[in-house]
Structure formats: C-alpha cells, structure tokens
C-alpha positions, -999 to 999 in steps of 0.1 A, spaced: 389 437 -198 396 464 -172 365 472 -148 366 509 -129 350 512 -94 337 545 -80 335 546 -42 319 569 -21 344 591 3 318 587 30 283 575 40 267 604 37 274 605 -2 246 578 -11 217 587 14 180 589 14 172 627 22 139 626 45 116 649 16 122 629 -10 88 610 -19 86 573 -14 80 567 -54 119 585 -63 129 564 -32 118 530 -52 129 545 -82 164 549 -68 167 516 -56 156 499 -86 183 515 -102 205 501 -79 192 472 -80 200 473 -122 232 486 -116 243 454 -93 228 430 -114 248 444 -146 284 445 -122 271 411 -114 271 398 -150 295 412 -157 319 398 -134 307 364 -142 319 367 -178 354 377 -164 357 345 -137 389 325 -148 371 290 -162 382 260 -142 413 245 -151 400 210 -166 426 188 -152 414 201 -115 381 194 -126 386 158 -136 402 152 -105 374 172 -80 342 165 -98 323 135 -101 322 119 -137 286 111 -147 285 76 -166 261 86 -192 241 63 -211 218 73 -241 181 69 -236 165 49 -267 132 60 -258 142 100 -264 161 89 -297 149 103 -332 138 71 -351 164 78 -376 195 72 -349 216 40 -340 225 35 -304 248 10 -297 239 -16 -276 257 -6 -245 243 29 -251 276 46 -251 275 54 -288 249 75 -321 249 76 -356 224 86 -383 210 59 -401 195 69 -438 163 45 -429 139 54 -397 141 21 -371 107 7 -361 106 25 -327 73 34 -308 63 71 -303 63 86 -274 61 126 -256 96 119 -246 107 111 -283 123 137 -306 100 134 -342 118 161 -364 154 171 -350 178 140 -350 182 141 -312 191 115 -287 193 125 -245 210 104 -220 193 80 -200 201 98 -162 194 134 -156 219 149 -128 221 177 -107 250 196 -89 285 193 -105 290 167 -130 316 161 -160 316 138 -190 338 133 -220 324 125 -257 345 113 -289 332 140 -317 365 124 -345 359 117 -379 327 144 -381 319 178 -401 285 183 -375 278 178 -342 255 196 -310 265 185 -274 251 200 -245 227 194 -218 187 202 -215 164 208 -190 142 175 -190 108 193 -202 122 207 -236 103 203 -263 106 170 -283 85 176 -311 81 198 -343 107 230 -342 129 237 -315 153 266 -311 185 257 -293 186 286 -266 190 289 -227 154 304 -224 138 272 -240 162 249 -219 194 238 -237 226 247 -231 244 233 -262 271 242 -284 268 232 -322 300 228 -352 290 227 -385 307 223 -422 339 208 -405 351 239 -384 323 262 -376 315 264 -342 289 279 -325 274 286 -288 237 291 -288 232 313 -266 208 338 -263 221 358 -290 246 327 -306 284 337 -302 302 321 -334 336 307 -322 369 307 -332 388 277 -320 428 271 -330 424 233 -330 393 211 -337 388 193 -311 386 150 -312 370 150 -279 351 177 -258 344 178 -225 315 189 -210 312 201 -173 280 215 -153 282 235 -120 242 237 -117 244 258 -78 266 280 -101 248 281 -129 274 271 -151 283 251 -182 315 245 -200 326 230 -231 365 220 -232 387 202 -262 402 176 -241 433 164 -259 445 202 -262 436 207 -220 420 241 -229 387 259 -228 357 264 -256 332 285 -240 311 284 -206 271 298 -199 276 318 -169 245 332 -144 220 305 -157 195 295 -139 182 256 -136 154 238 -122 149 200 -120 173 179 -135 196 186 -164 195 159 -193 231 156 -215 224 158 -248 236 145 -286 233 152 -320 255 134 -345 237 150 -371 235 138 -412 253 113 -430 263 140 -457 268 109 -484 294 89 -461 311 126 -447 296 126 -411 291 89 -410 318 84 -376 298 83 -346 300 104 -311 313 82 -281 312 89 -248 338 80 -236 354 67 -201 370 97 -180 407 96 -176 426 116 -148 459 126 -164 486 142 -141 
C-alpha cells in the first residue's frame, strides 16, 4: 500500500486568519481532527505484525485454564481444565449470569491485562472460534461476535473457512490450516493477533481497539457433526523455539 503526504512549504500555509468566525474555526479543526484519526488508522493497518518467535520469547505466556462455571452445559472440560469438547447430552451443571445457555461457549478461568500469549491445539476439527472477550459480554440468548459487543475472536468453519469478526467480518484466506494457533494480546496497544504456530506466520490482528477491565480468552469447539468435529481444542504449554 503506498501512503502520499502533502506538506506545507511554510507556516503560514495552514493558519487561522483573525475574521474568520469562531464556528468555521471549530469546523476546521474538526476536520482535522477526522483527517488524523483516518492517517491514524490507517497506519495501524500497515504496522509490520510482531514476528511470533520474538513474541514467545519477550511476552509473558498466560497459563490458561477453562472456567467450568462460564461453560455451556453441553461442553466437557477436562479435569485439569486444559481441554473442550461437545458432548451430545447437557451435564447437570448449575445456572448462573456467568454461564453461556445457547452458544456452546466456554471462557478461561483468569482474565489478564497488558501483553499476554497463549497456544491452543485446534487438529482433527472442521469448526472452531478462539479469541478473547471482555469479561461483561453477554452470556445468554443471541450474541453477535463483534469488537463493539466485546469479542475479539476469529471463527473457521466447514474444514477451511476462516473468518475474523470484525466489525464488518473479513473472510480469510490462509495457505495452510493451521494445527495450532496462537493467540497474542497487546491490550496498551490495543491489539490482538491470531498466528498458525507450526507454519511461524501470521493470520490476522485487530488494530486501534480499545479495552477496559480484563480480557477473558475464549473457546468454542463447536458441534460434533456425527463424529466430524469430535477432537477437542488443547491449550497447550508454550515452547520457545530458536
């Protein structure tokens, strides 16, 4: 993408003449003010992503654990909380506000703030959402994945579809599928990226978002599909490979 500049040959060409009236004065800086916060967007989609290696070595790795009391009754945890699967019966598990009732959900346990990274196993499955939340999403009835309602999350379907949901969802074209993704979160940035681990290279990153309070990671395995999606995610321990 190729950005053009235009300067001003002096001072004197942006200026505030003394007649003009204080309303086309505001008006002329709220332009501005549009016109910076465009360039500034834009720039932020044109940042080079971190390299993942250097961010496995830099950034602290989160051990997540997966919260049984946020899980859809229809999930399996594993008992040291590191795994999910969808289970064709609903387990006897109390209701509660922090419980997803209609989406087959599960968040971990810890919610984190600042830079963070951790790994998850997605092999062996046709659908699968990873992501991280803001911790008051909505955990009943319908929810729309989408940065304005809180999640950050990026979604594969049918075996190879893959899909950001962002704002307006960017479908995605990836060269491998990936076995094991990476997720990494820059929250003073307002940043977070989804990497295929195994292949060392990039998926997609939200850039200029804004959080408050603690981000929550968050899983899907999604639906058996008769024995097709049966495998579960895994997070998984964080290697540093040189």
């Amino acid at each position: 993408m190729r950005i053009t500049f235009t300067s001003y040959s002096n001072c004197s060409d942006f200026s505030v003449e003394p007649h003009l009236s204080e309303e086309t004065v505001r008006k002329n800086l709220s332009q501005l003010q549009s016109l910076n916060e465009k360039l500034t967007k834009t720039l932020q989609k044109i940042r080079p992503e971190p390299d993942l290696e250097e961010l496995k070595r830099i950034y602290q790795h989160k051990d997540v654990t997966l919260d049984p009391d946020t899980a859809h009754p229809n999930l399996i945890l594993s008992d040291d909380g590191k795994q999910v699967r969808y289970g064709d019966k609903k387990q006897k598990r109390p209701d509660n506000p922090k419980r997803f009732d209609k989406y087959i959900d599960v968040l971990g346990q810890e919610g984190f703030s600042g830079r963070f990274y951790y790994e998850v196993q997605v092999r062996g499955k046709i659908e699968w959402s990873l992501g991280v939340v803001k911790e008051s999403v909505d955990r009943k009835g319908e929810i729309i994945l989408a940065p304005q309602n809180g999640f950050w999350i990026l979604i594969m379907r049918n075996g190879n579809k893959y899909t950001a949901c962002a704002e307006h969802p960017d479908s995605l074209t990836l060269r491998e599928k990936p076995q094991k993704v990476g997720v990494f979160v820059d929250y003073e940035e307002g940043q977070v990226s989804f990497y295929d681990v195994e292949a060392r290279s990039h998926i997609y990153s939200y850039n200029g978002q804004s959080f408050t309070g603690n981000l929550y990671p968050f899983f899907s395995p999604g639906l058996n599909d008769e024995g097709k999606n049966s495998a579960a995610l895994i997070i998984t321990p964080v290697s540093n490979t040189e």
